[in-house]
HTML snippet that shows the backbone in 3Dmol.js (N, CA, C, O; Angstrom):
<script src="https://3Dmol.org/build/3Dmol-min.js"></script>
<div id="view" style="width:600px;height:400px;position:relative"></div>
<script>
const pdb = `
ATOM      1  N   UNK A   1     110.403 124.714 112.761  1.00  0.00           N
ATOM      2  CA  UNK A   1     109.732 123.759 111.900  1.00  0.00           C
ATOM      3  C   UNK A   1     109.089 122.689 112.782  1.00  0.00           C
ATOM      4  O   UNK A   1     109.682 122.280 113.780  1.00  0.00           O
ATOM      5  N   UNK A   2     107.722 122.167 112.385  1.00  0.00           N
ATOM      6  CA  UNK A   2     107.538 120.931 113.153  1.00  0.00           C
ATOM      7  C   UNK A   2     107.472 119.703 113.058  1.00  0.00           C
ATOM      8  O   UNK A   2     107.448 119.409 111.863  1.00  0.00           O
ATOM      9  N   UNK A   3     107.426 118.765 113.743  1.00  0.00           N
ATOM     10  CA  UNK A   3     108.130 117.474 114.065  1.00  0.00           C
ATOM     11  C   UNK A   3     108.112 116.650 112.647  1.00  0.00           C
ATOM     12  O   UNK A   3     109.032 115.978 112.182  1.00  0.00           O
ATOM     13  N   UNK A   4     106.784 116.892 112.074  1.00  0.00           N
ATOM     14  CA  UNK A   4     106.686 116.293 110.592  1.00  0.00           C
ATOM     15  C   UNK A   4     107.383 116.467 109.993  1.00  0.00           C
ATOM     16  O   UNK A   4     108.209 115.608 109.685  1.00  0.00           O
ATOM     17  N   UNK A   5     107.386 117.932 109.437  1.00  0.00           N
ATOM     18  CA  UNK A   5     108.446 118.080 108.645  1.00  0.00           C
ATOM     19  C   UNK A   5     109.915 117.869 108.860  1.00  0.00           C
ATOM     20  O   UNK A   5     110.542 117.388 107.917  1.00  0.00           O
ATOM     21  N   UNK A   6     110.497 118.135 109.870  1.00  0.00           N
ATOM     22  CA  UNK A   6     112.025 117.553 110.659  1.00  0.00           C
ATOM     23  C   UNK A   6     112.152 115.902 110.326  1.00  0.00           C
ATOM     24  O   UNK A   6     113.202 115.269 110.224  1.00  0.00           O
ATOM     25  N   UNK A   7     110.712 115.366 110.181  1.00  0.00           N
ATOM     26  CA  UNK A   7     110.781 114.054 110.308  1.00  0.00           C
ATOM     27  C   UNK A   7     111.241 113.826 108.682  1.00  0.00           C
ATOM     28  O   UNK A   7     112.169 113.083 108.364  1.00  0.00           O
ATOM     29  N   UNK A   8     110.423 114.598 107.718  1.00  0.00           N
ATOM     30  CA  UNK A   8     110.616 114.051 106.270  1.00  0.00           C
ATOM     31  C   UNK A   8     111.676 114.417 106.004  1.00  0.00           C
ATOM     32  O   UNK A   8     112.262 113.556 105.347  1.00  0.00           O
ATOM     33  N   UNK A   9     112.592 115.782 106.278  1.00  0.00           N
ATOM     34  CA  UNK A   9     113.717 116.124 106.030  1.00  0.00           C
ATOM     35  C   UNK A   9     114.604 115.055 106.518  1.00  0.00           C
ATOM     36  O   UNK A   9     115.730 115.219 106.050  1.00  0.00           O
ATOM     37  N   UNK A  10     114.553 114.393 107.008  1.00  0.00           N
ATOM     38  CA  UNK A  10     115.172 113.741 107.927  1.00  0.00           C
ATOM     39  C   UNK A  10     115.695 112.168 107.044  1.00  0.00           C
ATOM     40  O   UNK A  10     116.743 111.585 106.765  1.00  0.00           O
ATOM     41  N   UNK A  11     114.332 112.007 106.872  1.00  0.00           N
ATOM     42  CA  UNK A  11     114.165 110.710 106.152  1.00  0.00           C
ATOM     43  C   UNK A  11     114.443 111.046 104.500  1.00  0.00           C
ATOM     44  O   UNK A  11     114.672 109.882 104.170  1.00  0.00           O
ATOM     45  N   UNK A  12     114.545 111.606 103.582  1.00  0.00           N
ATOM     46  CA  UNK A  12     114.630 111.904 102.764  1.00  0.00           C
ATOM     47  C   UNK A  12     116.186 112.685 102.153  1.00  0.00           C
ATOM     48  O   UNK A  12     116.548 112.824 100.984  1.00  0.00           O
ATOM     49  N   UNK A  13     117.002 113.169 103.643  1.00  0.00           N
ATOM     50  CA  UNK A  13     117.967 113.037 103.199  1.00  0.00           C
ATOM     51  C   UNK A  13     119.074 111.146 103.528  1.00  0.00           C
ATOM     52  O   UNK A  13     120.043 110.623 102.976  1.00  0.00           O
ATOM     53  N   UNK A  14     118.280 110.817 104.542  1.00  0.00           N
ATOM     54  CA  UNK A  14     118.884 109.129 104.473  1.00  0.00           C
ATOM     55  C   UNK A  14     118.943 108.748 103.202  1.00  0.00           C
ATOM     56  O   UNK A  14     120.022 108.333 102.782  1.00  0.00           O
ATOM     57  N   UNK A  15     117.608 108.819 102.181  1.00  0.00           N
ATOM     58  CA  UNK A  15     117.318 108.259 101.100  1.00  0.00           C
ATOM     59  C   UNK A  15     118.349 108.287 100.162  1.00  0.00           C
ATOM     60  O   UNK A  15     118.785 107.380  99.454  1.00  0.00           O
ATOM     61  N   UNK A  16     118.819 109.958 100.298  1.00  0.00           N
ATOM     62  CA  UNK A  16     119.198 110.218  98.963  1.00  0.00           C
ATOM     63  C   UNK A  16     120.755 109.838  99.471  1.00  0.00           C
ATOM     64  O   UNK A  16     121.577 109.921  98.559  1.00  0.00           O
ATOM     65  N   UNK A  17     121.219 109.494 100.589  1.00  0.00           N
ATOM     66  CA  UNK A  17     122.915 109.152 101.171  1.00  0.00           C
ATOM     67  C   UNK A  17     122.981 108.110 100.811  1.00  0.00           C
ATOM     68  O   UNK A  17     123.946 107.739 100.143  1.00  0.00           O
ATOM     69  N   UNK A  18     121.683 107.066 101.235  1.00  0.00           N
ATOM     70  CA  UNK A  18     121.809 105.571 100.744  1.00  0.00           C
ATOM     71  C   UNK A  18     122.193 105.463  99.425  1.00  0.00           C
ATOM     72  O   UNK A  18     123.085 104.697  99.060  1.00  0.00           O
ATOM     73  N   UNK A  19     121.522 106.243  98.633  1.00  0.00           N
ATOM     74  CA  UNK A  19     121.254 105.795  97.046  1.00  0.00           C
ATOM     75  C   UNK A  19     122.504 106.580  96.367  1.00  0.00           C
ATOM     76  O   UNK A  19     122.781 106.283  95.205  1.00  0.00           O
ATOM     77  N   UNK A  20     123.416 107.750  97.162  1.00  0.00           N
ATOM     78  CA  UNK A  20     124.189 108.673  96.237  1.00  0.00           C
ATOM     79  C   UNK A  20     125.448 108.687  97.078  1.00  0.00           C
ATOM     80  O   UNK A  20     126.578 108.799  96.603  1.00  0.00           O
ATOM     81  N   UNK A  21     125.179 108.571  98.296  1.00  0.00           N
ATOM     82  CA  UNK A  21     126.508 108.399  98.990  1.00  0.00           C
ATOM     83  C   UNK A  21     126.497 109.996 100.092  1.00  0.00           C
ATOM     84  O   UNK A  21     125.623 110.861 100.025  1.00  0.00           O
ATOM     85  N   UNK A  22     127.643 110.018 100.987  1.00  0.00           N
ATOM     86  CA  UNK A  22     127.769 111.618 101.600  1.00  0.00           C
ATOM     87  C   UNK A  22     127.978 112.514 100.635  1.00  0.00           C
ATOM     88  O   UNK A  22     127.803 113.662 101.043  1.00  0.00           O
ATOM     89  N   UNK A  23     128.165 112.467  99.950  1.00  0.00           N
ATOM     90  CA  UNK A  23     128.845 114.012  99.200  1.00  0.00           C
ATOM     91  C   UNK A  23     126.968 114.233  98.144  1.00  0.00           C
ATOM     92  O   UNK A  23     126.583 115.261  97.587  1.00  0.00           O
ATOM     93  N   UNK A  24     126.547 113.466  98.190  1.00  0.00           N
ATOM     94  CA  UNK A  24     125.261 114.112  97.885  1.00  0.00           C
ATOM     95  C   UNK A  24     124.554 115.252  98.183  1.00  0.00           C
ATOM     96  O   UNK A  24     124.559 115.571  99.372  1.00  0.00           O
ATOM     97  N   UNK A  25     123.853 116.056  97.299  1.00  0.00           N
ATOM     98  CA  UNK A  25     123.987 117.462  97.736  1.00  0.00           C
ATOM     99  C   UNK A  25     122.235 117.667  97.208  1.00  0.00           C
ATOM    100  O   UNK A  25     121.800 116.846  96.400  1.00  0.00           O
ATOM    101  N   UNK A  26     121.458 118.615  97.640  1.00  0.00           N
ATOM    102  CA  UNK A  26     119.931 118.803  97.998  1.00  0.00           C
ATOM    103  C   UNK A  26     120.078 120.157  97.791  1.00  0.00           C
ATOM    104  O   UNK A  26     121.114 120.762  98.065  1.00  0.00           O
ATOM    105  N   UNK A  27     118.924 120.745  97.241  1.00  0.00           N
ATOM    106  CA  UNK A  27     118.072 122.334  97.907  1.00  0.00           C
ATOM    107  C   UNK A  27     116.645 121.948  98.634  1.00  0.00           C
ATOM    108  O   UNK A  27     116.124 120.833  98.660  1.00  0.00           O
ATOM    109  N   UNK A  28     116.250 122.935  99.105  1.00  0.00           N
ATOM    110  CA  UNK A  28     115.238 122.516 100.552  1.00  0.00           C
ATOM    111  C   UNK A  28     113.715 122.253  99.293  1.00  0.00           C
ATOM    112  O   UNK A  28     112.562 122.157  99.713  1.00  0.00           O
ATOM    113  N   UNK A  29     114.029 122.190  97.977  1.00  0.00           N
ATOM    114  CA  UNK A  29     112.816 121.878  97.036  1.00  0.00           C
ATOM    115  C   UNK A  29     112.467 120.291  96.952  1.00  0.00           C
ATOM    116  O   UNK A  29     111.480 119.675  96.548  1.00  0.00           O
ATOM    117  N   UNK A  30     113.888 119.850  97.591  1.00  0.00           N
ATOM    118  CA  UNK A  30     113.935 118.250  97.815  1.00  0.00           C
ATOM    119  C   UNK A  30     112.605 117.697  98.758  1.00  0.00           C
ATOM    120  O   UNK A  30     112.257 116.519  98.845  1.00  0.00           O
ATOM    121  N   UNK A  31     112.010 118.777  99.385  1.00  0.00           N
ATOM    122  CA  UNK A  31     111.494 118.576 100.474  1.00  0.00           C
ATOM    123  C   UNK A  31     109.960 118.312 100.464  1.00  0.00           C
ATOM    124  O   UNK A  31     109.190 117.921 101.340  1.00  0.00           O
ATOM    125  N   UNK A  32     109.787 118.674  99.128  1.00  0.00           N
ATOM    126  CA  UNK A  32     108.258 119.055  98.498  1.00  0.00           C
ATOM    127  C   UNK A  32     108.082 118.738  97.234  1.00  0.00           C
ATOM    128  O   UNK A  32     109.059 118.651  96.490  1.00  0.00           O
ATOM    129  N   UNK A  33     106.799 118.513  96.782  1.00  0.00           N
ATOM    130  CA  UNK A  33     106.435 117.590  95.459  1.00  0.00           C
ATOM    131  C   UNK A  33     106.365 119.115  94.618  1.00  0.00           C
ATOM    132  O   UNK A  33     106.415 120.217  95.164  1.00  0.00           O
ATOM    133  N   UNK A  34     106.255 118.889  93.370  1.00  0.00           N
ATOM    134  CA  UNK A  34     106.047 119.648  92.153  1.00  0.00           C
ATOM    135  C   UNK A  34     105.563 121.041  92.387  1.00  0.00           C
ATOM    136  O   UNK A  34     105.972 122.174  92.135  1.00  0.00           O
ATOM    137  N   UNK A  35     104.086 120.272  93.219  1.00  0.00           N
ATOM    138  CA  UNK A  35     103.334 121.244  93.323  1.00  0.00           C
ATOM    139  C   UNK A  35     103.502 122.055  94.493  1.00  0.00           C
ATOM    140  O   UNK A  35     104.320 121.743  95.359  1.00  0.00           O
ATOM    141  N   UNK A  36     102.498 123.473  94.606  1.00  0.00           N
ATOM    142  CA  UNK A  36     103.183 124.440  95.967  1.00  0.00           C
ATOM    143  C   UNK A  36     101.955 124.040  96.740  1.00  0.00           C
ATOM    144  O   UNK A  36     101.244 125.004  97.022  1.00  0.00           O
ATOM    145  N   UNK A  37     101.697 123.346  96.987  1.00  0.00           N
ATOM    146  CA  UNK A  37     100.296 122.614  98.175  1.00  0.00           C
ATOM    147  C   UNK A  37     100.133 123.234  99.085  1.00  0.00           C
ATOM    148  O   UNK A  37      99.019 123.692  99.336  1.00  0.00           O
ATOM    149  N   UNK A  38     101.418 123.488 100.034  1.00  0.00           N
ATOM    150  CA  UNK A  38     101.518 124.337 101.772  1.00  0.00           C
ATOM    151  C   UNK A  38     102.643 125.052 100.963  1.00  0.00           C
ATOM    152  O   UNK A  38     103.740 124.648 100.574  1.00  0.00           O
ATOM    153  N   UNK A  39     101.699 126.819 100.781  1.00  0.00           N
ATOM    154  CA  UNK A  39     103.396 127.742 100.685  1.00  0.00           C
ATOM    155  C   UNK A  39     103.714 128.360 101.891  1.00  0.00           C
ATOM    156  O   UNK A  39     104.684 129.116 101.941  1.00  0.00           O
ATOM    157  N   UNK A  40     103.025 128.139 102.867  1.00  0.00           N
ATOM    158  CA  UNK A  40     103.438 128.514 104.614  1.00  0.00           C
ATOM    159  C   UNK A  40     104.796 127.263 104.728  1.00  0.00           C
ATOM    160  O   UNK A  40     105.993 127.512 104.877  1.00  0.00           O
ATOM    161  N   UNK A  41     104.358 126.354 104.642  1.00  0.00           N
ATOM    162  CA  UNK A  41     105.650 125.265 105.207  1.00  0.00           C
ATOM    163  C   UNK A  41     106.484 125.372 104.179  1.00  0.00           C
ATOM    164  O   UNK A  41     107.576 125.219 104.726  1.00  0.00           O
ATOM    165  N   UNK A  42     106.740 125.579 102.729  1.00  0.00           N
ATOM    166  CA  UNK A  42     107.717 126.049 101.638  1.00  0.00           C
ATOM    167  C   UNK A  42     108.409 127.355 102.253  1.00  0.00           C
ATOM    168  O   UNK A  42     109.619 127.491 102.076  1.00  0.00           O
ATOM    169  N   UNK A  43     107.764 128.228 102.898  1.00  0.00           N
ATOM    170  CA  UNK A  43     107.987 129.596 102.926  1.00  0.00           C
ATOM    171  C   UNK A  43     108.797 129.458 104.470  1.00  0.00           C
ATOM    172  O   UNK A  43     109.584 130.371 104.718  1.00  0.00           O
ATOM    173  N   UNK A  44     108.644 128.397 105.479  1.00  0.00           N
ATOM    174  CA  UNK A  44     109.328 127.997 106.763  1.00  0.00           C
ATOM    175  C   UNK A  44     110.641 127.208 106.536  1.00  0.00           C
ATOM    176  O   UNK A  44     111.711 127.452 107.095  1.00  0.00           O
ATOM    177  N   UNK A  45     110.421 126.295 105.697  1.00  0.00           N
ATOM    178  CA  UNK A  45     111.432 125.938 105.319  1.00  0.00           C
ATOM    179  C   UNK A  45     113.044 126.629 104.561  1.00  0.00           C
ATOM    180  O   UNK A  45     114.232 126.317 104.631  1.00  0.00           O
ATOM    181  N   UNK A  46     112.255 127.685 103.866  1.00  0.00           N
ATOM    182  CA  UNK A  46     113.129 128.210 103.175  1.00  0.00           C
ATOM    183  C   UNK A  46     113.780 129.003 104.099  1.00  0.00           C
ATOM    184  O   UNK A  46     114.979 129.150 103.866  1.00  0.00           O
ATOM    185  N   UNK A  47     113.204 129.735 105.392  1.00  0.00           N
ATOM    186  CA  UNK A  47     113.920 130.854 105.991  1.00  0.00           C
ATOM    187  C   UNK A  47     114.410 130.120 107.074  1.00  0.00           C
ATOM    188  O   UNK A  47     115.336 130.673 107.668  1.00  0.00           O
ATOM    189  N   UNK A  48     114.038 128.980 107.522  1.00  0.00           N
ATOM    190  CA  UNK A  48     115.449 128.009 107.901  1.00  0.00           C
ATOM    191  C   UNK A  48     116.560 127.921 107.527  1.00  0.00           C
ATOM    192  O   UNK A  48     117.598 128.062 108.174  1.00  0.00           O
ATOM    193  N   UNK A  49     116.329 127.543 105.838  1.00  0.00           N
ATOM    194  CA  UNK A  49     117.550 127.374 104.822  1.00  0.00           C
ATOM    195  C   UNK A  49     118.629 128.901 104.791  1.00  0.00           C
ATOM    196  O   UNK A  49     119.826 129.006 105.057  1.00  0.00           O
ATOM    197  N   UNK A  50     118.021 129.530 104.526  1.00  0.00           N
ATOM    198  CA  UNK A  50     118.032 130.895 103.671  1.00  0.00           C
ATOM    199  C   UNK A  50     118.810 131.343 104.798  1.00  0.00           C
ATOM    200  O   UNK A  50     120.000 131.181 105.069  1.00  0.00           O
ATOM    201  N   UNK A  51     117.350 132.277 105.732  1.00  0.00           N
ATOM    202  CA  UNK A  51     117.608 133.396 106.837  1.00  0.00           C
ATOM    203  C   UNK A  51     118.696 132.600 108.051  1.00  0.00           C
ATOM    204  O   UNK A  51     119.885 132.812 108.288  1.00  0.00           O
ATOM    205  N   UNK A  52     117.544 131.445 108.780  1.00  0.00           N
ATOM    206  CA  UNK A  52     118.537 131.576 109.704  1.00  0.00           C
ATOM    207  C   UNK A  52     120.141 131.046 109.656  1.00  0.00           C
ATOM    208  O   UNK A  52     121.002 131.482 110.421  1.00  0.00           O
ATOM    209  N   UNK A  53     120.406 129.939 108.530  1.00  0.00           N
ATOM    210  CA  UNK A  53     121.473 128.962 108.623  1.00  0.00           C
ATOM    211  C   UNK A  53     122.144 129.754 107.444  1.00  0.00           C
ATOM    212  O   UNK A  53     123.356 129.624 107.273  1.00  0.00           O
ATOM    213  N   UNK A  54     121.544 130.415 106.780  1.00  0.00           N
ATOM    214  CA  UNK A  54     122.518 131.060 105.279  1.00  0.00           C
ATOM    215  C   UNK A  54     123.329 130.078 104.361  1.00  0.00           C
ATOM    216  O   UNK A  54     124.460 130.215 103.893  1.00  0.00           O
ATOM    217  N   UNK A  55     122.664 129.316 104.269  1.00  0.00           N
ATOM    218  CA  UNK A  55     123.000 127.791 103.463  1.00  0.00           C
ATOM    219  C   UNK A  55     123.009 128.723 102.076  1.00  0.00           C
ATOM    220  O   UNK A  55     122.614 129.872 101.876  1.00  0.00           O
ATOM    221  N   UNK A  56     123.646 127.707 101.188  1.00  0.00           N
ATOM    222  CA  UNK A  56     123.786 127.881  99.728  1.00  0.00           C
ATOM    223  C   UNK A  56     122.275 126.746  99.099  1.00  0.00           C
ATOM    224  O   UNK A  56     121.673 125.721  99.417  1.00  0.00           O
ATOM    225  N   UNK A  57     122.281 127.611  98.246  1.00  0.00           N
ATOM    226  CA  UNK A  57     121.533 126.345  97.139  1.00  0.00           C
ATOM    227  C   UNK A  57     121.187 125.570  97.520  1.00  0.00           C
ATOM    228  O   UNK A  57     120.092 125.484  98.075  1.00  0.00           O
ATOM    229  N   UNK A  58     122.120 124.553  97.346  1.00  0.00           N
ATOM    230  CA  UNK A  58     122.383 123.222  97.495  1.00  0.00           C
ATOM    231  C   UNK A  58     123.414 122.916  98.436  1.00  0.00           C
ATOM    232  O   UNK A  58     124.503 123.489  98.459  1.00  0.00           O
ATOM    233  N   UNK A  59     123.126 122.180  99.060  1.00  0.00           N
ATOM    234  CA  UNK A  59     124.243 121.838 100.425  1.00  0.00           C
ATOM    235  C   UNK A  59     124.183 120.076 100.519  1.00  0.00           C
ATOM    236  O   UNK A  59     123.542 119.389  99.724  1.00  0.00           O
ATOM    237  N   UNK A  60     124.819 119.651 101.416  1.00  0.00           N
ATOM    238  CA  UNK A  60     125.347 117.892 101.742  1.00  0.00           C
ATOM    239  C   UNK A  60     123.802 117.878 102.255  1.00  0.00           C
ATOM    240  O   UNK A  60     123.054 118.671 102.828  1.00  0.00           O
ATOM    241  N   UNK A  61     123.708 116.297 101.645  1.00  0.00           N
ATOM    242  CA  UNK A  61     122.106 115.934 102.435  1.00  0.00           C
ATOM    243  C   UNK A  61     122.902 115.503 104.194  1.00  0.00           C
ATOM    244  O   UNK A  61     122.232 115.871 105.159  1.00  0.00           O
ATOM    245  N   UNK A  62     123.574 115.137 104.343  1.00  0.00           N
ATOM    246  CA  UNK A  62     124.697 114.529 105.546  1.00  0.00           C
ATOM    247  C   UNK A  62     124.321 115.835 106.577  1.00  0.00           C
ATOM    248  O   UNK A  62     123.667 115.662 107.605  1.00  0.00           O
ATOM    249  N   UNK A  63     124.848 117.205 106.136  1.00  0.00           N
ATOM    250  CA  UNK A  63     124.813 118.238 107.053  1.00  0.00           C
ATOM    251  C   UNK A  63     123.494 119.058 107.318  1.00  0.00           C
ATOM    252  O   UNK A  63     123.181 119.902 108.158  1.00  0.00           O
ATOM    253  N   UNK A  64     122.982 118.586 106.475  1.00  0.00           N
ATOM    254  CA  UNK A  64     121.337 118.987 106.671  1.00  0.00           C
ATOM    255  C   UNK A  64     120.372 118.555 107.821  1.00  0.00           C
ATOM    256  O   UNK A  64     119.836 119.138 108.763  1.00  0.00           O
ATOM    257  N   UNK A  65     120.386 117.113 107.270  1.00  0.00           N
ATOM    258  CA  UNK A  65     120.470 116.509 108.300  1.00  0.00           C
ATOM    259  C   UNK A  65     121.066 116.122 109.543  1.00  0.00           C
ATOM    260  O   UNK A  65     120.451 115.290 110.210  1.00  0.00           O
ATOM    261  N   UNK A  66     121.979 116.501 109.909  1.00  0.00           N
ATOM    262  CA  UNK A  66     122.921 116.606 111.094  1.00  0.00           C
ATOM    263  C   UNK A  66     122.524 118.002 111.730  1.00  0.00           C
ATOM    264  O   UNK A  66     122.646 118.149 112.946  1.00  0.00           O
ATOM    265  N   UNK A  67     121.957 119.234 110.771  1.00  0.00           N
ATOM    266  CA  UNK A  67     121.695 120.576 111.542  1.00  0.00           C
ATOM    267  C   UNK A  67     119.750 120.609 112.144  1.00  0.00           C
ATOM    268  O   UNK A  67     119.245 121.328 113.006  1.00  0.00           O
ATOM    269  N   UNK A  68     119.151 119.626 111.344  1.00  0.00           N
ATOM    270  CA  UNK A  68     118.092 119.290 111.868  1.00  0.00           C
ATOM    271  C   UNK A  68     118.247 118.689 112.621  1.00  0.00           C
ATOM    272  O   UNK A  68     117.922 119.270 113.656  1.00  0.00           O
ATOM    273  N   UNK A  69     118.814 117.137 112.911  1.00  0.00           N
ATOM    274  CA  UNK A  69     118.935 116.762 114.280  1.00  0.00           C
ATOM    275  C   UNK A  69     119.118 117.641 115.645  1.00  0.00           C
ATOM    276  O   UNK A  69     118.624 117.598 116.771  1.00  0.00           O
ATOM    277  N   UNK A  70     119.935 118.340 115.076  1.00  0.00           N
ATOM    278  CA  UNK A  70     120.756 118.849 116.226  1.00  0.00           C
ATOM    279  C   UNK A  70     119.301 120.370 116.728  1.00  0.00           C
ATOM    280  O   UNK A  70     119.484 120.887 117.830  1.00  0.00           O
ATOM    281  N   UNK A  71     118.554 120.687 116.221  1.00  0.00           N
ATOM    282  CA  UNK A  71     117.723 121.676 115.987  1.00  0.00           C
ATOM    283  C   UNK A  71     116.175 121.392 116.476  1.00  0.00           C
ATOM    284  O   UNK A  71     115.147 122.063 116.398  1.00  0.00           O
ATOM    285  N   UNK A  72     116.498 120.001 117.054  1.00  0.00           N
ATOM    286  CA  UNK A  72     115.212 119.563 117.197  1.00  0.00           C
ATOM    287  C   UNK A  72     114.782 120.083 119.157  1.00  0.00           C
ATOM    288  O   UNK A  72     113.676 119.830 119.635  1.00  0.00           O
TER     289      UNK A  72
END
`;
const viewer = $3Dmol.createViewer("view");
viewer.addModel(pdb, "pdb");
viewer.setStyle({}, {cartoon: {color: "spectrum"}});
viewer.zoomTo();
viewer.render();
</script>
C-alpha cells in the first residue's frame, strides 16, 4: 500500500480510539467514502486485509494500526 493510504489508515483509526476507546473495532470500508471512486486502492486494501493478514471483518482499530505501522 502507499504512503497515503498507510497515512489515512493510520489517522482514522486514531480517530475512531479517541472517540470509542481500544476495543473499537473497523472493516477496511472504514477507509473509503460511500462511493467506489479508486476500486484499484479498495481492491489493495482489501487483499492486505483479506489475503495477506487473514483478518476478520472487523478487527481493533489499535491492531490495525499497529500492523500498518509496523508494515511500513
Amino acid at each position: 500500500m502507499d504512503k497515503e493510504i498507510r497515512a489515512k489508515i493510520i489517522t482514522i483509526c486514531d480517530e475512531k480510539i479517541q472517540k470509542k476507546g481500544n476495543a473499537v473495532g473497523l472493516s477496511f470500508y472504514a477507509f473509503f467514502s460511500n462511493k467506489n471512486s479508486n476500486p484499484k486502492l479498495l481492491m489493495e486494501v482489501a487483499t492486505w486485509w483479506i489475503q495477506k493478514h487473514q483478518l476478520n471483518h472487523f478487527e481493533k482499530a489499535i491492531t490495525i494500526k499497529e500492523m500498518v505501522v509496523k508494515d511500513l
